[in-house]
mmCIF file of the N, C-alpha and C atoms, coordinates in Angstrom:
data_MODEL
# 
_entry.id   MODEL 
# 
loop_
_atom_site.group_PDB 
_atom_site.id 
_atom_site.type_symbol 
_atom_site.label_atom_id 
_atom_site.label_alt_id 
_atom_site.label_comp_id 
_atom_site.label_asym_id 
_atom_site.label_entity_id 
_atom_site.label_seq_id 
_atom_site.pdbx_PDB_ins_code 
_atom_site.Cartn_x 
_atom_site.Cartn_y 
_atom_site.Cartn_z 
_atom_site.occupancy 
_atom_site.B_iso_or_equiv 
_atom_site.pdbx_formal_charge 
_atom_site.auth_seq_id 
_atom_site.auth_comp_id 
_atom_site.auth_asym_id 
_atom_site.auth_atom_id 
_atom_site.pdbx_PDB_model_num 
ATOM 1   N N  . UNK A 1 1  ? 4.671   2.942   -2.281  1.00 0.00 ? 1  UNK A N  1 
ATOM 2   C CA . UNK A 1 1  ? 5.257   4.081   -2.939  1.00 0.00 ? 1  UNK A CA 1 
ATOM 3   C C  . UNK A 1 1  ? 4.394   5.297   -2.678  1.00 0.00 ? 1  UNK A C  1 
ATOM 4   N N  . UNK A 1 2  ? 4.932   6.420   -2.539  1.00 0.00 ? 2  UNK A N  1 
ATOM 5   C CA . UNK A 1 2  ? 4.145   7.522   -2.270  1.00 0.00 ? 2  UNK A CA 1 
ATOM 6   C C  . UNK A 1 2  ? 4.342   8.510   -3.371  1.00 0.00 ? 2  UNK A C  1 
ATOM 7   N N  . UNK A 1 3  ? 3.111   8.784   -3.800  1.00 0.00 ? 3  UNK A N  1 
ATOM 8   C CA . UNK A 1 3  ? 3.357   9.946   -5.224  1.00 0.00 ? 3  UNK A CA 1 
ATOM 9   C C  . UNK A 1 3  ? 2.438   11.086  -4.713  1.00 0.00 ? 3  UNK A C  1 
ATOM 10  N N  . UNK A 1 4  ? 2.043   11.670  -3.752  1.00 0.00 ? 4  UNK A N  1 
ATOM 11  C CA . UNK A 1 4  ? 1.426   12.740  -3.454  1.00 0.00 ? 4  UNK A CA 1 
ATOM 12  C C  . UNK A 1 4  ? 2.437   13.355  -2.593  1.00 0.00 ? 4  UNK A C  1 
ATOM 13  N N  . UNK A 1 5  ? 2.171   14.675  -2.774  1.00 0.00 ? 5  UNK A N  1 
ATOM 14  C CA . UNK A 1 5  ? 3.396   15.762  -2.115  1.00 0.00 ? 5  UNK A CA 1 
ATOM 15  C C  . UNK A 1 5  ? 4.816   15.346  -2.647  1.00 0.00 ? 5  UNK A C  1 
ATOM 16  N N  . UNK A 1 6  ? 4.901   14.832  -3.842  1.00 0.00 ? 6  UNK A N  1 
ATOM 17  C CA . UNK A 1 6  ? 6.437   14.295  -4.053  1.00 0.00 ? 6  UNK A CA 1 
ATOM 18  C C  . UNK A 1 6  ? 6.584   15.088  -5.244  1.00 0.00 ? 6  UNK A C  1 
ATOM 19  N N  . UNK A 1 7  ? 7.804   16.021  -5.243  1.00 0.00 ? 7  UNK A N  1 
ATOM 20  C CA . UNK A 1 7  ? 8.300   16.874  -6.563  1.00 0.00 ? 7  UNK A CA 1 
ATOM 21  C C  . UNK A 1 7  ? 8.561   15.918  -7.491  1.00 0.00 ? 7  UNK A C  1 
ATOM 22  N N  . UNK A 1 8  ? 7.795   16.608  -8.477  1.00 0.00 ? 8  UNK A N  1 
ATOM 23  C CA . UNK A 1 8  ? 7.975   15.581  -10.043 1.00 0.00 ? 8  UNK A CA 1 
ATOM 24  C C  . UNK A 1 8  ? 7.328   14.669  -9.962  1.00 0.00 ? 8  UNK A C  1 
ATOM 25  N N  . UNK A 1 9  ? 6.549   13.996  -9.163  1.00 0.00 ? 9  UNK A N  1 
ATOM 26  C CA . UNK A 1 9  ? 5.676   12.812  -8.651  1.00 0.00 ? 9  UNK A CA 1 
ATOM 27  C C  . UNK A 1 9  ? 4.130   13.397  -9.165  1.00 0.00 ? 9  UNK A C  1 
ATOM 28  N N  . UNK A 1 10 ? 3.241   12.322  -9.750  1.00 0.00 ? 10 UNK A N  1 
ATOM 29  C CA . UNK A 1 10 ? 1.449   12.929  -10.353 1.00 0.00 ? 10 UNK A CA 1 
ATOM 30  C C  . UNK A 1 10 ? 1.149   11.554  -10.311 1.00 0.00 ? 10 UNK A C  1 
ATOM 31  N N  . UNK A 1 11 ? -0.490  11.836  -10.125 1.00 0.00 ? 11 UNK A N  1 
ATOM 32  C CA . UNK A 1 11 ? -0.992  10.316  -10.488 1.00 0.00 ? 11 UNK A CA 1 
ATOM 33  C C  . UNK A 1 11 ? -0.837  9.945   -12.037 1.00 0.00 ? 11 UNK A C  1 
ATOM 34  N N  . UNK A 1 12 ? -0.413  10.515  -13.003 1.00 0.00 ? 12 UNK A N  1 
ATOM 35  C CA . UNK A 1 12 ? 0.327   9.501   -14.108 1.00 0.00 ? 12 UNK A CA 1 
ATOM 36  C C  . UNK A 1 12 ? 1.128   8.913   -13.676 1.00 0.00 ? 12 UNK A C  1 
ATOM 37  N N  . UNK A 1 13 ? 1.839   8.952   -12.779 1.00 0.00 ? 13 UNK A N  1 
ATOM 38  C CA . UNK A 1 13 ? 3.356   7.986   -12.572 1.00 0.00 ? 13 UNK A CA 1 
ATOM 39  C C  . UNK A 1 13 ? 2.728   7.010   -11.447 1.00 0.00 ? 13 UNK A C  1 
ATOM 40  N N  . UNK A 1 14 ? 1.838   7.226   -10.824 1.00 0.00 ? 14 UNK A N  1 
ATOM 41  C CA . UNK A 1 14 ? 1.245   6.664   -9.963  1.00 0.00 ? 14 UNK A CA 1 
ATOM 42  C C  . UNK A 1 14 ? 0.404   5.053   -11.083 1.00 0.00 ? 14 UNK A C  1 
ATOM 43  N N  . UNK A 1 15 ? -0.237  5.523   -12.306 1.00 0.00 ? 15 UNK A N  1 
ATOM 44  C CA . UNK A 1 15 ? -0.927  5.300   -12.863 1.00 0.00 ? 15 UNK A CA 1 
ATOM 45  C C  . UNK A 1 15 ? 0.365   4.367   -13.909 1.00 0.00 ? 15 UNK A C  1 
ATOM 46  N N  . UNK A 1 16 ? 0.841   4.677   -14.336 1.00 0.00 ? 16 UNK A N  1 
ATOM 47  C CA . UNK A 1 16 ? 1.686   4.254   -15.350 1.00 0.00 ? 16 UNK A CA 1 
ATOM 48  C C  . UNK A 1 16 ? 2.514   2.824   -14.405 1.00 0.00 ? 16 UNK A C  1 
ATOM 49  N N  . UNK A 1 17 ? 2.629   2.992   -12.572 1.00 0.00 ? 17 UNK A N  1 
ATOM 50  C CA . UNK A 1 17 ? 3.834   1.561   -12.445 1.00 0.00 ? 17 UNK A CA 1 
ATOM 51  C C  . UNK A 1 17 ? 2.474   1.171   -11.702 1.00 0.00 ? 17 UNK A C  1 
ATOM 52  N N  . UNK A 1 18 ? 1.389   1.342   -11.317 1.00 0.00 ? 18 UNK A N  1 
ATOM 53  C CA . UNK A 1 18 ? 0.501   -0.341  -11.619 1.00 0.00 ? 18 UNK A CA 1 
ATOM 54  C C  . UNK A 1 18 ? 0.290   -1.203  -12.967 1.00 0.00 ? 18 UNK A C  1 
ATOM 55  N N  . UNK A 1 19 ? -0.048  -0.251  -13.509 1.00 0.00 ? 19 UNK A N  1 
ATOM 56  C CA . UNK A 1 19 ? -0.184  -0.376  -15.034 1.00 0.00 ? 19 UNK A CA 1 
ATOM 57  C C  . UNK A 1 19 ? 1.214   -2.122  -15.321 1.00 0.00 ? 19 UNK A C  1 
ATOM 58  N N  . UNK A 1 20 ? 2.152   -1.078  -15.299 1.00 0.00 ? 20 UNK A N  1 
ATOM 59  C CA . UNK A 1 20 ? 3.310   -1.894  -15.220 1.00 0.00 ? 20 UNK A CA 1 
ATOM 60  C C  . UNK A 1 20 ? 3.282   -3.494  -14.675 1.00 0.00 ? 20 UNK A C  1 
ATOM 61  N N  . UNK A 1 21 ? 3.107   -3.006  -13.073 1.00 0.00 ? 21 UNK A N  1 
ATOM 62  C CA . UNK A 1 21 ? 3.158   -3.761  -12.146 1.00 0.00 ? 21 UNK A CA 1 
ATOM 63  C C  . UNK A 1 21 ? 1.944   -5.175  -13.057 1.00 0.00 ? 21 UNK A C  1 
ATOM 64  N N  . UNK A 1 22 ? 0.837   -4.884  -12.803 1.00 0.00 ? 22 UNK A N  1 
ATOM 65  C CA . UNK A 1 22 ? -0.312  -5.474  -13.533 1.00 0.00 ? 22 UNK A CA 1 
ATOM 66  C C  . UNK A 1 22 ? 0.381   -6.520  -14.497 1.00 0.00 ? 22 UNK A C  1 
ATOM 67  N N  . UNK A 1 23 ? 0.936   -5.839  -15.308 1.00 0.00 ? 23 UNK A N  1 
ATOM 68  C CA . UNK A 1 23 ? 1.455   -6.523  -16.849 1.00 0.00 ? 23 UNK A CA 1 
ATOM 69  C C  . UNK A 1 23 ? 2.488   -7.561  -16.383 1.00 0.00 ? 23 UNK A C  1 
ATOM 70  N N  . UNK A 1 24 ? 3.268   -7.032  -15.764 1.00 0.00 ? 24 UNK A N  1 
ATOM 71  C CA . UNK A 1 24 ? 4.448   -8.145  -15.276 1.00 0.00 ? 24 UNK A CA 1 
ATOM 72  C C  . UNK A 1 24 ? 4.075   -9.219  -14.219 1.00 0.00 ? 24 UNK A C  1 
ATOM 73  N N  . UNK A 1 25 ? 2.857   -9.130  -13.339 1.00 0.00 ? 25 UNK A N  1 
ATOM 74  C CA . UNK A 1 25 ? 2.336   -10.329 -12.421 1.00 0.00 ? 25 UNK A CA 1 
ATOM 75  C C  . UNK A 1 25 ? 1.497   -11.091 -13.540 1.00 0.00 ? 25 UNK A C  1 
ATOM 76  N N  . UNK A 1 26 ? 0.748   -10.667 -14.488 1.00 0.00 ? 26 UNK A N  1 
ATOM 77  C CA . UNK A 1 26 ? -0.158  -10.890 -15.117 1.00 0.00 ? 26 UNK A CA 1 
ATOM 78  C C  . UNK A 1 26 ? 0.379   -12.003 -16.059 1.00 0.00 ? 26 UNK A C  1 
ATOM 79  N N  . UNK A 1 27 ? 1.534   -11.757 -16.825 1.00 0.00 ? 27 UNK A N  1 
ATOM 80  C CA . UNK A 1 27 ? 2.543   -12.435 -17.730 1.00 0.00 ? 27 UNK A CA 1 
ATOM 81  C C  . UNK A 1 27 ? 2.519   -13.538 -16.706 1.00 0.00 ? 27 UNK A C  1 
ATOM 82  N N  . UNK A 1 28 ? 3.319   -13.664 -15.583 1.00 0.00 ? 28 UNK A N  1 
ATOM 83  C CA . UNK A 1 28 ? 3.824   -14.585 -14.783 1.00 0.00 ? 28 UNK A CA 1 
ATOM 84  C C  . UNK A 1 28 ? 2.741   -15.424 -13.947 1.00 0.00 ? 28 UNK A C  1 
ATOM 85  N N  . UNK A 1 29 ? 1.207   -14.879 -14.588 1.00 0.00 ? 29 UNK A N  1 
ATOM 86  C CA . UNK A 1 29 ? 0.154   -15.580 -14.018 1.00 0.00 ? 29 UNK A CA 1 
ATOM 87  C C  . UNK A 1 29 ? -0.056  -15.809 -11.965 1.00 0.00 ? 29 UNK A C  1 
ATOM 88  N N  . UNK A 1 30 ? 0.810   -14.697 -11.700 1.00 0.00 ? 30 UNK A N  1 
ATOM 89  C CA . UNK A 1 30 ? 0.885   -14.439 -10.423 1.00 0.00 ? 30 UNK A CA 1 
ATOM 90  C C  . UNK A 1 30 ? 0.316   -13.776 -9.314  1.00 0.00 ? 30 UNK A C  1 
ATOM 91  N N  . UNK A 1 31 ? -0.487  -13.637 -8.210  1.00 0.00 ? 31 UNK A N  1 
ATOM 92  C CA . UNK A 1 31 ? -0.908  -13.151 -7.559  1.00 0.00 ? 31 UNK A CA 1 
ATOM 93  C C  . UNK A 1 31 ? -0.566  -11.326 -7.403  1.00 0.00 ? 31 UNK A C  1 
ATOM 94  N N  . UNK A 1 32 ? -1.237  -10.349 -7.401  1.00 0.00 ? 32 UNK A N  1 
ATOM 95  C CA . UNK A 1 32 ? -0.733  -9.314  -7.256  1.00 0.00 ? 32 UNK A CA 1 
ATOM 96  C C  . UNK A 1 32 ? -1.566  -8.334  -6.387  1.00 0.00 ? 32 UNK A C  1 
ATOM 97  N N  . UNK A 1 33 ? -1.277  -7.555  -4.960  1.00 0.00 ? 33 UNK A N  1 
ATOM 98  C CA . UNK A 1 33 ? -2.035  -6.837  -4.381  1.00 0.00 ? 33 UNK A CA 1 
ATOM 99  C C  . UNK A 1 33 ? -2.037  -5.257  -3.754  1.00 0.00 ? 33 UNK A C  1 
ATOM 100 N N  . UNK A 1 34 ? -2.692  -4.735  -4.135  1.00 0.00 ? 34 UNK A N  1 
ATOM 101 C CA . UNK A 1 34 ? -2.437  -3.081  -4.143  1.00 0.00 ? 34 UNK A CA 1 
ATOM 102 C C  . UNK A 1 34 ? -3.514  -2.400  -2.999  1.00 0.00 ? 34 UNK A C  1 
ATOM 103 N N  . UNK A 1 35 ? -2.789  -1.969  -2.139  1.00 0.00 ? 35 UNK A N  1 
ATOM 104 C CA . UNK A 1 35 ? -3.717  -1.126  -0.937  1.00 0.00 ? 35 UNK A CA 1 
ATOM 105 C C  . UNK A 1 35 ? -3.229  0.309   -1.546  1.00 0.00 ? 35 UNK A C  1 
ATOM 106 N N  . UNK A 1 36 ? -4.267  1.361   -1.485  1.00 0.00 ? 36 UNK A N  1 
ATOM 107 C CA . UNK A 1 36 ? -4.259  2.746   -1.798  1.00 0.00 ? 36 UNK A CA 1 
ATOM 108 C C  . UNK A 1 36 ? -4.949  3.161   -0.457  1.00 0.00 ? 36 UNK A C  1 
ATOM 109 N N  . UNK A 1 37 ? -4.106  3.865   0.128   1.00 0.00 ? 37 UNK A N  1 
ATOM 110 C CA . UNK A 1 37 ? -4.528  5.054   1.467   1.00 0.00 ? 37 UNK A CA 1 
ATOM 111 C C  . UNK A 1 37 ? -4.467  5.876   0.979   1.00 0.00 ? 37 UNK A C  1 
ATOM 112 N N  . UNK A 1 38 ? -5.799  6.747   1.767   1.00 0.00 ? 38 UNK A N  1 
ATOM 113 C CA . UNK A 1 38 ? -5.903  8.267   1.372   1.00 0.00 ? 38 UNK A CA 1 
ATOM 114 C C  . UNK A 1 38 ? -5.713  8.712   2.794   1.00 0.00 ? 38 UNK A C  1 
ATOM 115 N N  . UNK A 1 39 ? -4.357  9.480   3.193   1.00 0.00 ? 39 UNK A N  1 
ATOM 116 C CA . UNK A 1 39 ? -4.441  10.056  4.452   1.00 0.00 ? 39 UNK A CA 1 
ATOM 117 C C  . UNK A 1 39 ? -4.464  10.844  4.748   1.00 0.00 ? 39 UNK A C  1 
ATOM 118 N N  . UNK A 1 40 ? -5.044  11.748  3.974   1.00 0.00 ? 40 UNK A N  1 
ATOM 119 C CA . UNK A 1 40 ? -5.430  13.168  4.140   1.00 0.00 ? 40 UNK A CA 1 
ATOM 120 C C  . UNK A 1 40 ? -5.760  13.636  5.286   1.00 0.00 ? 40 UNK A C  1 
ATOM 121 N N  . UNK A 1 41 ? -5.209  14.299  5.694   1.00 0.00 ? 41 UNK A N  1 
ATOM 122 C CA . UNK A 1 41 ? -5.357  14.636  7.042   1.00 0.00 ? 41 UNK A CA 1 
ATOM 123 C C  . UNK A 1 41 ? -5.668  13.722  8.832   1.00 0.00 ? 41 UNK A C  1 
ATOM 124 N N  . UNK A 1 42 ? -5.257  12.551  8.190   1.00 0.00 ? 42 UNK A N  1 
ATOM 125 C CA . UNK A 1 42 ? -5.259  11.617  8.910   1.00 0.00 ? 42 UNK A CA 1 
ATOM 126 C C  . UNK A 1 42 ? -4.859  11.589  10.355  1.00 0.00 ? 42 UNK A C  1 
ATOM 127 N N  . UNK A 1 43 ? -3.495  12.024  9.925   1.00 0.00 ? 43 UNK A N  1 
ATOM 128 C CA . UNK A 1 43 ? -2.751  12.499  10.985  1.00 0.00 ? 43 UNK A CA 1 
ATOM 129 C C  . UNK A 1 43 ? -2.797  13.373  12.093  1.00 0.00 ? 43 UNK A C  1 
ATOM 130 N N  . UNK A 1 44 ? -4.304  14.170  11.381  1.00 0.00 ? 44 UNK A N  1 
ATOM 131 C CA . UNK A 1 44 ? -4.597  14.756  12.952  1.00 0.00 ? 44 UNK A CA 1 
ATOM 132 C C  . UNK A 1 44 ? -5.551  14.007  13.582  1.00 0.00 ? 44 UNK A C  1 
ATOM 133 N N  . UNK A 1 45 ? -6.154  13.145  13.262  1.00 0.00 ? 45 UNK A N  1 
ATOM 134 C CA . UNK A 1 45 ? -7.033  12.302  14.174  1.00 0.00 ? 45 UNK A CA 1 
ATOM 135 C C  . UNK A 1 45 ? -6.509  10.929  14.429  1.00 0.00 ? 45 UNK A C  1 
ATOM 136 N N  . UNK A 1 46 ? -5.672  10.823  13.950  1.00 0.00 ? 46 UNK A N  1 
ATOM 137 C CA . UNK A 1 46 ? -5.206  8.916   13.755  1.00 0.00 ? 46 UNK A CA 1 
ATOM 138 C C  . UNK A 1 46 ? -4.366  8.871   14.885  1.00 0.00 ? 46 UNK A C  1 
ATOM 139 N N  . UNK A 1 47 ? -3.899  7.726   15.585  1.00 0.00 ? 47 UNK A N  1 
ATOM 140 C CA . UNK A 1 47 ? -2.681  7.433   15.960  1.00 0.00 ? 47 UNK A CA 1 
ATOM 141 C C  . UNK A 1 47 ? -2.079  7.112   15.268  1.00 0.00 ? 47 UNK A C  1 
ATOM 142 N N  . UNK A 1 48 ? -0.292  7.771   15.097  1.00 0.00 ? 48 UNK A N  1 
ATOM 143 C CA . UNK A 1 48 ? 0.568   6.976   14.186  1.00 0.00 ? 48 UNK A CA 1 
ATOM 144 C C  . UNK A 1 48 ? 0.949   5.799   14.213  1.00 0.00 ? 48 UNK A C  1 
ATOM 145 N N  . UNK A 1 49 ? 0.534   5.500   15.392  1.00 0.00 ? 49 UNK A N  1 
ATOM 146 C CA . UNK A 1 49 ? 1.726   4.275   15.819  1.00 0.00 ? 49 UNK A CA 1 
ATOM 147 C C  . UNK A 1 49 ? 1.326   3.037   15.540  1.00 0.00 ? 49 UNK A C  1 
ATOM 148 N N  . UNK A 1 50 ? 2.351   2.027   14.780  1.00 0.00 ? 50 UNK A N  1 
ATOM 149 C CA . UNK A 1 50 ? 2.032   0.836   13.983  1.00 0.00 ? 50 UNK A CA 1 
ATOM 150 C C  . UNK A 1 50 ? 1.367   0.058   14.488  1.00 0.00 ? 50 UNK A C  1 
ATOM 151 N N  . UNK A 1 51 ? 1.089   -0.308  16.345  1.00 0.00 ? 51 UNK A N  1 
ATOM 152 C CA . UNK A 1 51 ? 0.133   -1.435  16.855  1.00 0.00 ? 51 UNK A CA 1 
ATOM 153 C C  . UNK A 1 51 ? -1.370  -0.927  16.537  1.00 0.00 ? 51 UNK A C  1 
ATOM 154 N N  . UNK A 1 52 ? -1.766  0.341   16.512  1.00 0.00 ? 52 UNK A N  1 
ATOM 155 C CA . UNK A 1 52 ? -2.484  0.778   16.229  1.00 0.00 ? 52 UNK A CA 1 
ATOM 156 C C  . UNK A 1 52 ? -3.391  0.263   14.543  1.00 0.00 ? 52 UNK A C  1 
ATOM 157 N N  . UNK A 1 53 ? -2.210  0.554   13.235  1.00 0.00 ? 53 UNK A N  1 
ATOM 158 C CA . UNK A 1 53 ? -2.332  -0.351  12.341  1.00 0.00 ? 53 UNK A CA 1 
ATOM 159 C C  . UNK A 1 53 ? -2.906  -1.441  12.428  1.00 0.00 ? 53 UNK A C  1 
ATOM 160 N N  . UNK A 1 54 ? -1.781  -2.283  13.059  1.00 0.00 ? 54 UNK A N  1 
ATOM 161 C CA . UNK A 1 54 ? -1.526  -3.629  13.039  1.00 0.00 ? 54 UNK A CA 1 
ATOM 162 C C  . UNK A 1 54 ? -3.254  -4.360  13.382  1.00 0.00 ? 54 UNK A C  1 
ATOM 163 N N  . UNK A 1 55 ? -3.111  -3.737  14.446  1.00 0.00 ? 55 UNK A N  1 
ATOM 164 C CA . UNK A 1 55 ? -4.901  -4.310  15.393  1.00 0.00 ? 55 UNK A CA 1 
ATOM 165 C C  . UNK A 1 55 ? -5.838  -3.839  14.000  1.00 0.00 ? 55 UNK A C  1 
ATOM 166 N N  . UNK A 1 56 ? -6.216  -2.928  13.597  1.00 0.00 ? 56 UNK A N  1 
ATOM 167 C CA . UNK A 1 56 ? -7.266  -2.368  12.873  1.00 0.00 ? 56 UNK A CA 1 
ATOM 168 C C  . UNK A 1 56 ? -7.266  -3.526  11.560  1.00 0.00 ? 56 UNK A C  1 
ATOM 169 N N  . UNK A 1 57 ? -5.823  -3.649  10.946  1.00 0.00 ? 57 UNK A N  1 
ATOM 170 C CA . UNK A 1 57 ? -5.602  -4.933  9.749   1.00 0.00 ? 57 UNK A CA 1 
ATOM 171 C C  . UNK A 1 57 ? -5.915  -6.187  10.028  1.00 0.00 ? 57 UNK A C  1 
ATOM 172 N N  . UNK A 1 58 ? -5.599  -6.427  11.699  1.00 0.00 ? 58 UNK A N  1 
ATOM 173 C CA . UNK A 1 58 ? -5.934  -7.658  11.998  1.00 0.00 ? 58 UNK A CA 1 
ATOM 174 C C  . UNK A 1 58 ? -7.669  -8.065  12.440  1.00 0.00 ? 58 UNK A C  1 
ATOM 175 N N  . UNK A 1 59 ? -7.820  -7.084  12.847  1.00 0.00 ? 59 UNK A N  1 
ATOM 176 C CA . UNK A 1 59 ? -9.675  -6.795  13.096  1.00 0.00 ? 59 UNK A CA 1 
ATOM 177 C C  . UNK A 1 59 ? -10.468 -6.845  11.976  1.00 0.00 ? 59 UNK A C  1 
ATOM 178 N N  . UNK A 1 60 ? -10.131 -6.310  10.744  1.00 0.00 ? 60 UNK A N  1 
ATOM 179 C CA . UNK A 1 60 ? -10.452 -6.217  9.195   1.00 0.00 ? 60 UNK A CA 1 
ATOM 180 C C  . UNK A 1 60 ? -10.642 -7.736  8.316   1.00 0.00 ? 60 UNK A C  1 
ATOM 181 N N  . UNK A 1 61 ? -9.704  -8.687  9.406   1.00 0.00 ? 61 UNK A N  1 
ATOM 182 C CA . UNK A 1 61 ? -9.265  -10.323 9.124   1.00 0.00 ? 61 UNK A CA 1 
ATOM 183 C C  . UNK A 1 61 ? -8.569  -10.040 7.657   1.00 0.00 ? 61 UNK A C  1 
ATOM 184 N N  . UNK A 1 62 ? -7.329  -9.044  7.697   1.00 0.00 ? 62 UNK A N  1 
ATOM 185 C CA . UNK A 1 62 ? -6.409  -9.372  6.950   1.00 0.00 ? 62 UNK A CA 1 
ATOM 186 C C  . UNK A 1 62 ? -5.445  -10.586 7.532   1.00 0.00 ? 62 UNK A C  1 
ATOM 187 N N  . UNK A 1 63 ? -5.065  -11.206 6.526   1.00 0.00 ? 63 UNK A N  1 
ATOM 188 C CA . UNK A 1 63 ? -3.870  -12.107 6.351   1.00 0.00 ? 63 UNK A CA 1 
ATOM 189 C C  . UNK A 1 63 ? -2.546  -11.783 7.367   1.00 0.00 ? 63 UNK A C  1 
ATOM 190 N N  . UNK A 1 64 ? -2.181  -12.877 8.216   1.00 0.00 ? 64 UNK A N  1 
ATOM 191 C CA . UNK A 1 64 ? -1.023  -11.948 8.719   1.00 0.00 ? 64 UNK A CA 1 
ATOM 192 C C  . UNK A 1 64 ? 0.015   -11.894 8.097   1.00 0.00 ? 64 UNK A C  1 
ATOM 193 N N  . UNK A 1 65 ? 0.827   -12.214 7.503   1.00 0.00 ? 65 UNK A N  1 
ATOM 194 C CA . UNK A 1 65 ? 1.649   -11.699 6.267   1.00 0.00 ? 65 UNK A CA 1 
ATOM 195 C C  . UNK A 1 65 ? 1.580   -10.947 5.433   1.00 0.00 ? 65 UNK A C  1 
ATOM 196 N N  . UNK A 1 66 ? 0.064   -10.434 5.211   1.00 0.00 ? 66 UNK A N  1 
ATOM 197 C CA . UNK A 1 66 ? 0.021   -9.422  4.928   1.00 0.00 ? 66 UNK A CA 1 
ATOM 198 C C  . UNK A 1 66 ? -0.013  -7.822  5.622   1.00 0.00 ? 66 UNK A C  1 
ATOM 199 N N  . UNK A 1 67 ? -0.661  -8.221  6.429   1.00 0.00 ? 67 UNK A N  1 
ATOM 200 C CA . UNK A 1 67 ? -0.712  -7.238  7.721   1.00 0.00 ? 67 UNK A CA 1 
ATOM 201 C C  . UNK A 1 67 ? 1.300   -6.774  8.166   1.00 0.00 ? 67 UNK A C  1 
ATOM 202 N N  . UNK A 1 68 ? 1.495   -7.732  8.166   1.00 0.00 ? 68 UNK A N  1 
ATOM 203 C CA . UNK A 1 68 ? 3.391   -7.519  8.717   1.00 0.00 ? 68 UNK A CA 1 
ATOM 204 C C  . UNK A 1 68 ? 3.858   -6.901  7.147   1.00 0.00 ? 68 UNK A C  1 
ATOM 205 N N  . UNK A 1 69 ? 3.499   -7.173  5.932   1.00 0.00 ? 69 UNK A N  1 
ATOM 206 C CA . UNK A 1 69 ? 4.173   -6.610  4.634   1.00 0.00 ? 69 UNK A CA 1 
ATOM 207 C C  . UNK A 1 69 ? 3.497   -5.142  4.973   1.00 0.00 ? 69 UNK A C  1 
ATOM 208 N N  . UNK A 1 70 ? 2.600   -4.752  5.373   1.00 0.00 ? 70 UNK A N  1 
ATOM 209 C CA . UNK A 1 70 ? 2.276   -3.390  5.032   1.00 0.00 ? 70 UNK A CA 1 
ATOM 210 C C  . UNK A 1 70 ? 2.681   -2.760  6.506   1.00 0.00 ? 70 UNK A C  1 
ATOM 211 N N  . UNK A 1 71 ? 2.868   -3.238  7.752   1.00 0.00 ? 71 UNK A N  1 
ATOM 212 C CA . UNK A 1 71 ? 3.282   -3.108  8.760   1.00 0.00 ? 71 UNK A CA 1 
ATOM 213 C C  . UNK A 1 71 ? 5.207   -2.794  8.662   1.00 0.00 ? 71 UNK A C  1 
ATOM 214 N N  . UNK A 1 72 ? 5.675   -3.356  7.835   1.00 0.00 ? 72 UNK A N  1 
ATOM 215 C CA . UNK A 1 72 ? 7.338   -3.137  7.367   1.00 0.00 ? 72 UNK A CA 1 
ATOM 216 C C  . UNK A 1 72 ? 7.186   -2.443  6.177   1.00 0.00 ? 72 UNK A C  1 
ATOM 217 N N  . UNK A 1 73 ? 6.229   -1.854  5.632   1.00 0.00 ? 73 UNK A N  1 
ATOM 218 C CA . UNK A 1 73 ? 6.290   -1.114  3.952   1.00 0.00 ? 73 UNK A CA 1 
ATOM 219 C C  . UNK A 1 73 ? 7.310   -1.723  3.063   1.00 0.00 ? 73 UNK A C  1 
ATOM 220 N N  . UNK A 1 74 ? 7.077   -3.040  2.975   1.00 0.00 ? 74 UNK A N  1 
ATOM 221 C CA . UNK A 1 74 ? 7.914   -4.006  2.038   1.00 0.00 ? 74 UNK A CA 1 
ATOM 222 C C  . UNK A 1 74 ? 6.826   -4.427  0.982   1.00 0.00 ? 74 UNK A C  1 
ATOM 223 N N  . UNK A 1 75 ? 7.000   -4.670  -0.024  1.00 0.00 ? 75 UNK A N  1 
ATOM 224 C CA . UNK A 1 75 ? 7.012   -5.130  -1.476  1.00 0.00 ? 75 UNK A CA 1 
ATOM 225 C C  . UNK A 1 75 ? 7.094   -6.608  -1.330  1.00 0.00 ? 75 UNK A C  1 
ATOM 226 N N  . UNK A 1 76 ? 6.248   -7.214  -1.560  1.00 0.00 ? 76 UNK A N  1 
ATOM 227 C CA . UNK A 1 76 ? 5.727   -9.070  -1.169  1.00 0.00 ? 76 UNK A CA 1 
ATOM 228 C C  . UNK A 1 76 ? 5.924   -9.122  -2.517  1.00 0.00 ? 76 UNK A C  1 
ATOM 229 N N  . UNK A 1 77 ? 7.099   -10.394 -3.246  1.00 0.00 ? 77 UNK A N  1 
ATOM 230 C CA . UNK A 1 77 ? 7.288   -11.269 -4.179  1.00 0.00 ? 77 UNK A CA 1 
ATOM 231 C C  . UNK A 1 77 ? 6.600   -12.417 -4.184  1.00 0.00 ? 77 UNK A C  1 
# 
């Protein structure tokens, strides 16, 4: 989810659906995992492009299922 540069969007709302999020994995005694990028200006030095990602997550020895959930910006149940 992106709450920076978003009208009507603040880190309270940012703050308020982990919060959330937290409570409802937590109840269900369930695994729950939160990456926060800061890409501030990223974009002028970064490559955009997802193999680019992908290698850096996989070099890091992230999970590959996890690496492909943040590689598709999908929400892992």
């Amino acid at each position: 989810m992106q709450f920076g540069f978003m009208p009507g969007k603040g880190t309270t709302d940012a703050i308020f659906t982990v919060r959330q999020m937290q409570e409802k994995y937590g109840c269900k005694g369930k695994k729950l995992y939160f990456a926060f990028v800061d890409l501030d200006k990223a974009f002028d030095r970064v490559p955009r492009h997802r193999q680019v990602t992908r290698s850096a997550l996989r070099k890091a020895g992230v999970e590959e299922w996890l690496v492909k959930a943040v590689i598709n910006n999908v929400v892992v149940e």
